[in-house]
C-alpha atoms as a printed R data frame, in Angstrom:
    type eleno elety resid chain resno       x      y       z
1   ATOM     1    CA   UNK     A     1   0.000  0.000   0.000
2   ATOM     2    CA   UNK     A     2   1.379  3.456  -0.603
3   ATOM     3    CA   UNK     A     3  -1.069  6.257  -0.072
4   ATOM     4    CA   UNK     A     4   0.171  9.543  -0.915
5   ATOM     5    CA   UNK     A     5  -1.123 12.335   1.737
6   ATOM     6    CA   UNK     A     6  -1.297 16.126   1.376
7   ATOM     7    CA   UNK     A     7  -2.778 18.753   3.665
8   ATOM     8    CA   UNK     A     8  -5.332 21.170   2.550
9   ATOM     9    CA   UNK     A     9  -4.679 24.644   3.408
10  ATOM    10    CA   UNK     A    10  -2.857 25.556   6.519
11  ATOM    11    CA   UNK     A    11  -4.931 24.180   9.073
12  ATOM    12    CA   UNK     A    12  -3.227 20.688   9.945
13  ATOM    13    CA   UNK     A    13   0.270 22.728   9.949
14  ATOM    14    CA   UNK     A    14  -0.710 25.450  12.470
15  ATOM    15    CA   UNK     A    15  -2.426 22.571  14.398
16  ATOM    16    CA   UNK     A    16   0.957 19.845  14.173
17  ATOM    17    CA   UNK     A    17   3.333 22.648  15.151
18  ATOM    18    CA   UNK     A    18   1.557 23.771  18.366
19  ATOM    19    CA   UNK     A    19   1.531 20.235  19.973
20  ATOM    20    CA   UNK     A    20   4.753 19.224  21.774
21  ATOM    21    CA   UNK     A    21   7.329 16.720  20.094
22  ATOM    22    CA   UNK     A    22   5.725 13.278  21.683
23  ATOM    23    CA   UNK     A    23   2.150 14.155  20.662
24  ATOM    24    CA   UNK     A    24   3.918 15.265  16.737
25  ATOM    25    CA   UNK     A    25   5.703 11.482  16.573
26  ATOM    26    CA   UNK     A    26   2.667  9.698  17.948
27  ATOM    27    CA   UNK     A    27   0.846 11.501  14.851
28  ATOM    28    CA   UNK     A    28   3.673 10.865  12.485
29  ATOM    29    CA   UNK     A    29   3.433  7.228  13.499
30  ATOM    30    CA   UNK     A    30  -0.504  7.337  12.826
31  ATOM    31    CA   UNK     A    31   0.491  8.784   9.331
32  ATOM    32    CA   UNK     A    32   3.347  6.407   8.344
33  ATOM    33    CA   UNK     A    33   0.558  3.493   9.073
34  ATOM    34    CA   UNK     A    34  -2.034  5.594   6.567
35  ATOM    35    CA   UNK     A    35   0.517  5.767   4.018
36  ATOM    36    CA   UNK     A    36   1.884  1.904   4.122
37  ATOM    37    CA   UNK     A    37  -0.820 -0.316   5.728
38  ATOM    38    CA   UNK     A    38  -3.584 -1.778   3.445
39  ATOM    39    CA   UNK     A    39  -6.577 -1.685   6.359
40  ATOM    40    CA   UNK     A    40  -6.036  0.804   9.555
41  ATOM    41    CA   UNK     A    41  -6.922 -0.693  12.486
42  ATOM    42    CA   UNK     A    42 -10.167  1.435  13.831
43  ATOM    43    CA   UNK     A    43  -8.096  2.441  16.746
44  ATOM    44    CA   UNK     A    44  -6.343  4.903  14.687
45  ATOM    45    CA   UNK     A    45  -8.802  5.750  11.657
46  ATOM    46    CA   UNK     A    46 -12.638  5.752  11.815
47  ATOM    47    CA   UNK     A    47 -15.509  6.991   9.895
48  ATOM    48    CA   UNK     A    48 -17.430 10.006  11.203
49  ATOM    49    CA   UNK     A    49 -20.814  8.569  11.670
50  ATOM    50    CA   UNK     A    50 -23.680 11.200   9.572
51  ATOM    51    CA   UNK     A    51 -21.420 12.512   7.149
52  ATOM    52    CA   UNK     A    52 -20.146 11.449   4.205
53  ATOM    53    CA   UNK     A    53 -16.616 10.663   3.304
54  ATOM    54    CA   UNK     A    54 -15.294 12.324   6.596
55  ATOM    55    CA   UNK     A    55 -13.276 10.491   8.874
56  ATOM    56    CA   UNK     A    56 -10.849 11.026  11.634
57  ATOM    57    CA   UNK     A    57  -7.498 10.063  12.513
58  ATOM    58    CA   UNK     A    58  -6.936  9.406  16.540
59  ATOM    59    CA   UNK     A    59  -3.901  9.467  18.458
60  ATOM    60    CA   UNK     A    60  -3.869  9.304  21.797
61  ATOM    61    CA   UNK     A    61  -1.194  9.801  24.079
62  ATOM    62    CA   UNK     A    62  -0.672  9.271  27.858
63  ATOM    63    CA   UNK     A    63  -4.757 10.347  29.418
64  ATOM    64    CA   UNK     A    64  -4.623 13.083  25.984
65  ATOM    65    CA   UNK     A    65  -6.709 12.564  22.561
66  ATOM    66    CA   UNK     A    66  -6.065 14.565  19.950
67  ATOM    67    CA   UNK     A    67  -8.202 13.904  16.219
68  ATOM    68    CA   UNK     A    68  -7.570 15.182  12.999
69  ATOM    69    CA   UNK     A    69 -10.317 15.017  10.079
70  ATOM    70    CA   UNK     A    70  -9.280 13.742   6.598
71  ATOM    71    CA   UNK     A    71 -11.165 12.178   3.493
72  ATOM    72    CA   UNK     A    72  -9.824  9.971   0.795
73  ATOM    73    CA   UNK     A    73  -9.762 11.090  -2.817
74  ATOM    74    CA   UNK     A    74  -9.283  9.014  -5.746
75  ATOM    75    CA   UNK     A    75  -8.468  6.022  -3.379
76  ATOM    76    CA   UNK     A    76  -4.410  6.834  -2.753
77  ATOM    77    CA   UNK     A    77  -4.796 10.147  -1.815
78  ATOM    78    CA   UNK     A    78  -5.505 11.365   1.567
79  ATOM    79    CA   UNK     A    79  -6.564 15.134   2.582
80  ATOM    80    CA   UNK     A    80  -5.997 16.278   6.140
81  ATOM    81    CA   UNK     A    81  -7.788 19.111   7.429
82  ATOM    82    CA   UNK     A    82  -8.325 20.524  11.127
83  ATOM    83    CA   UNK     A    83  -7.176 18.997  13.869
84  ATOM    84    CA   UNK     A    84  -7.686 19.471  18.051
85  ATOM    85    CA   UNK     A    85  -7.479 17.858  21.366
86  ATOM    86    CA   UNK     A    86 -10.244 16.273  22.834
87  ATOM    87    CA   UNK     A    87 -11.614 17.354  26.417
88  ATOM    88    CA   UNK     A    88 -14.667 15.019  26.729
89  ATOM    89    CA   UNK     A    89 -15.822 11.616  24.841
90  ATOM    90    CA   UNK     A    90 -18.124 13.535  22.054
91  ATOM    91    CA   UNK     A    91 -16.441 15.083  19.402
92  ATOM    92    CA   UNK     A    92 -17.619 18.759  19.006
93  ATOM    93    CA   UNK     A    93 -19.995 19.397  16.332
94  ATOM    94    CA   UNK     A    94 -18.410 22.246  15.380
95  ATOM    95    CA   UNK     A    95 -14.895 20.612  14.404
96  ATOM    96    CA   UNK     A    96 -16.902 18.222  12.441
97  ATOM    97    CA   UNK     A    97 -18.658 21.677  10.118
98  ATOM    98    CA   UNK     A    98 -15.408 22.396  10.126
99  ATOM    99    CA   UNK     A    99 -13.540 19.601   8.430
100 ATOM   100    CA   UNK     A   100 -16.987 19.493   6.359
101 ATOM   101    CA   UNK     A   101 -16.467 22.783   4.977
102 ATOM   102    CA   UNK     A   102 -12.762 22.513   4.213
103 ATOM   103    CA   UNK     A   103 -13.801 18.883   2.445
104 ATOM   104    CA   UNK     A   104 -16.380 20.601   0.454
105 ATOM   105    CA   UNK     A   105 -13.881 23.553  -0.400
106 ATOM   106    CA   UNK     A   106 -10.832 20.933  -1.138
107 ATOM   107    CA   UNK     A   107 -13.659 19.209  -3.823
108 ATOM   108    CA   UNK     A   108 -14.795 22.565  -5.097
109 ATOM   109    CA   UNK     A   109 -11.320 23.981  -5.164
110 ATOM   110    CA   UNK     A   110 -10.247 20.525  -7.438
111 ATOM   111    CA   UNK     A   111 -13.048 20.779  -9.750
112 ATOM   112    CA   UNK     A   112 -12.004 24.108 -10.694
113 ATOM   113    CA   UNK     A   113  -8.641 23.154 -11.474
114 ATOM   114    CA   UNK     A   114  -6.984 25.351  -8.421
């Protein structure tokens, strides 16, 4: 398997470079798996129950949880988009518009050839 992954705008960046160096390998870990292993275990890439396309990459660290929305395109390609930490089990809805809105833009943005 080799997926190829890019990030959409600037939001994954700002997001990766605020987080201290353990939480940054524990996501480049979650990403190496994405790019090289055929099925992700669930434990590190699930499906964003009522929506479509939109799922979310979690890493967990020590008692923190951090997510970061993504989507596949074209089946090798996947988009990351916002990411935060989690203070409670329910992800908020508003991360989830969000990562809906920057989908919808990336799909938008690739139709008109940007």
């Amino acid at each position: 398997m080799n997926r190829t992954i890019i990030f959409f705008e600037n939001h994954f960046i700002e997001f990766y470079t605020s987080l201290q160096v353990g939480v940054q390998e524990k996501i480049d870990y979650v990403l190496y798996l994405i790019k090289n292993v055929e099925r992700i275990p669930v434990k590190f890439l699930k499906h964003i129950e009522g929506t479509t396309g939109l799922y979310e990459l979690r890493i967990k660290t020590g008692s923190d949880i951090f997510r970061v929305f993504c989507c596949f395109d074209e089946g090798k390609l996947v988009i990351l988009f916002n990411g935060f930490q989690k203070k409670n089990q329910k992800t908020p809805k508003s991360e989830i518009r969000k990562a809906e809105k920057l989908k919808e833009k990336y799909f938008n943005d690739k139709k008109k050839g940007e």
